[in-house]
Steps between C-alpha positions, in 0.01 A plus 500: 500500500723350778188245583559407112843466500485235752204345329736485156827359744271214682325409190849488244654241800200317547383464148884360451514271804119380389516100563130437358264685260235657713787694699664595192154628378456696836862689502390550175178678572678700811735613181207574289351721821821681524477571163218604448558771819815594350327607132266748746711649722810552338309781211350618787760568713739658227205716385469612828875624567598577148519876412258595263786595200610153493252263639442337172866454478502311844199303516596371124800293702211262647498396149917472453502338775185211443680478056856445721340268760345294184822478315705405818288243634547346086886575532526314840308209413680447178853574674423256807312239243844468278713471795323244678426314139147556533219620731470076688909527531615497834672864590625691807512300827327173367160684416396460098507826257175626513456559844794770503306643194258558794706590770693745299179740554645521828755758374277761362275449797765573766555789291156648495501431879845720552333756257183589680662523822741801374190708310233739681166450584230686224469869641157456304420270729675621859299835438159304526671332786515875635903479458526787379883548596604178394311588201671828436839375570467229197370712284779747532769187459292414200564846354246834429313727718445250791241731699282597190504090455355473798251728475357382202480113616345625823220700280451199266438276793305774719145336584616166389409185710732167512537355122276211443382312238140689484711810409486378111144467501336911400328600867140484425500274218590113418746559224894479504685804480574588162884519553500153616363326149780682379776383683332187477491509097847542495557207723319291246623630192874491571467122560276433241745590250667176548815570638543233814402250210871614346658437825313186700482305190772659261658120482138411393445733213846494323514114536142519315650703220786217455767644732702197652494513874832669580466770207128603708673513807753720349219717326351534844752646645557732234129574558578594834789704421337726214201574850791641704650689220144632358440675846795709476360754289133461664662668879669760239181584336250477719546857703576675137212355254239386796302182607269549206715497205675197612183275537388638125816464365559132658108402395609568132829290492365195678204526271707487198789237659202267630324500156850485309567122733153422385539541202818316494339200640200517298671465170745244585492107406433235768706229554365143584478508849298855404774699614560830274768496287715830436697565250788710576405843397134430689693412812764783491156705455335303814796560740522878383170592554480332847798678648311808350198450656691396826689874401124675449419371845792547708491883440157511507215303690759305691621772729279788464144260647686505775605854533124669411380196778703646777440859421158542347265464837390720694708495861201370650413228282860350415543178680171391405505616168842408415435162684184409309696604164773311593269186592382564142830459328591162650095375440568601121891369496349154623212486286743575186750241652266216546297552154848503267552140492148391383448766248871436400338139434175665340628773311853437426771792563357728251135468673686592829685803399234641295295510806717661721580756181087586514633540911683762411324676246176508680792687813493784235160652537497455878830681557411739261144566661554437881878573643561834613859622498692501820819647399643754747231534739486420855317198677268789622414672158339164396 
């Protein structure tokens, strides 16, 4: 986590300071790395100190804190944007507006940085270090019976080699560990529900459905806004109803709010330029039923993948498994991301959201059939 925090500093200056696009493109990608590390370690690691009673609770702040992030970076850009008099003007110190959209990364980068360098080291993993000391000690900062912690890591890990990637293949055999497809079907299925599609191109969609440009922008924000709210009640919830509830629960209302938008889009008139055409009952109806969906979501899939990803595996198989789920999530976030615009141009909004409705129902039966509740049980006891 420290290596990432300097990976998210250098790449927020550079990316800012970038003076062609090939280096822009590269502080990009050492962004995207960072990232991409970041979405791994961080479940892990709060699984992995988080007392068993409120774990759910904890981990569930990954997602507050990626809805906040989201909203933020909008906020900023739109504050620094209107000050400037655009995103070309010239701004702070002679340098134009939309490189201190970049280098205002900087600030919750330093602050990650500062962070990590106040919190322990995972007595999960100082104990298969053979730290056993160090281990107890954090355990008894972190709260309960810090010696019968111990203990039970030490059993769960007794006979276990160094974790590798060959740990989520079944010894013997050539197929993946059953656990993994799991954590990897959630990975898919809470992206394939559409939801980056609301954020990255949120201008896009309500600008297709007749919105002037500064009326989307505002609707994007309030996008934004409705995520942080929505996963309020999700870290309430989630150590009182359980992981499973939430995902059927969440399933069912973005099912419904995806096909309510599509059918909203479906039955209204096009315009010339082939652009629909709401009338003002069909777009109150629109705008409700996305902030619902965004609602369904927030206290659902949105934080609790996240939570079941860093505390469903095994001990031995975490990092792999959780990095391999992980890698799944951003393969499925891109491959939503970079198919929206041309079925947007095939199928029209209505096309678009009735696919990622079908998403979410088909997330039904595989919740229903393959997560196992985690509530209240120990890394250990899974």
């Amino acid at each position: 986590m420290l290596l990432n925090a300097v990976l998210f500093l250098a790449s927020a200056f550079a990316t800012g300071a970038a003076g062609s696009a090939g280096f822009f493109i590269t502080s990009r990608i050492v962004g995207g790395l960072a990232i991409g590390a970041a979405s791994v370690l961080a479940p892990m690691y709060i699984a992995e100190v988080a007392p068993a009673h409120m774990r759910g609770r904890l981990a569930s702040l990954q997602q507050m804190a990626i809805v906040l992030g989201l909203f933020s970076a909008f906020l900023s850009n739109d504050i620094i944007a209107r000050i400037a008099g655009g995103a070309g003007a010239i701004f702070w110190l002679g340098a134009p507006a939309w490189r201190w959209m970049f280098w205002m990364e900087a600030v919750p980068a330093a602050a990650f940085l500062l962070g990590v360098l106040f919190i322990p080291e995972s007595p999960r993993f100082l104990i298969f270090r053979g730290k056993r000391e160090q281990a107890r000690r954090i355990f008894a900062r972190i709260g309960g019976d810090a010696v019968a912690l111990v203990q039970q890591v030490e059993q769960s890990l007794r006979g276990e080699h160094r974790p590798r990637l060959s740990d989520l293949i079944i010894p013997g055999t050539r197929r993946i560990a059953p656990v993994l497809w799991v954590g990897m079907g959630l990975a898919a299925f809470q992206q394939f529900v559409g939801i980056n599609v609301i954020f990255y191109y949120g201008e896009v969609l309500w600008k297709a459905a007749g919105a002037t440009e500064q009326w989307a922008l505002r609707i994007n924000l309030l996008t934004g806004f409705v995520n942080i709210l929505a996963t309020i009640p999700a870290i309430a919830l989630i150590d009182r109803t359980g992981r499973k509830p939430l995902l059927l629960a969440g399933s069912v209302g973005m099912a419904l709010t995806l096909g309510a938008m599509a059918v909203v889009f479906a039955t209204a008139g096009l315009a010339a330029d082939g652009k629909p055409v709401l009338t003002h009952v069909a777009a109150v109806a629109g705008l409700t039923a996305a902030n619902l969906y965004i609602v369904a979501f927030g206290v659902s899939w949105g934080p609790v993948m996240w939570v079941l990803l860093g505390e469903m595996f095994p001990n031995q198989l975490r990092g792999a498994a959780l990095a391999v789920s992980g890698a799944t999530n951003w393969a499925a976030n891109f491959a939503v991301t970079v198919t929206f615009l041309p079925l947007l141009n095939a199928a029209g909004l209505a096309g678009a959201y009735a696919l990622y409705a079908m998403g979410a129902v088909l997330s039904l039966p595989f919740v229903w059939t393959a997560v196992r509740e985690t509530k209240g049980k120990t890394l250990e006891q899974m």
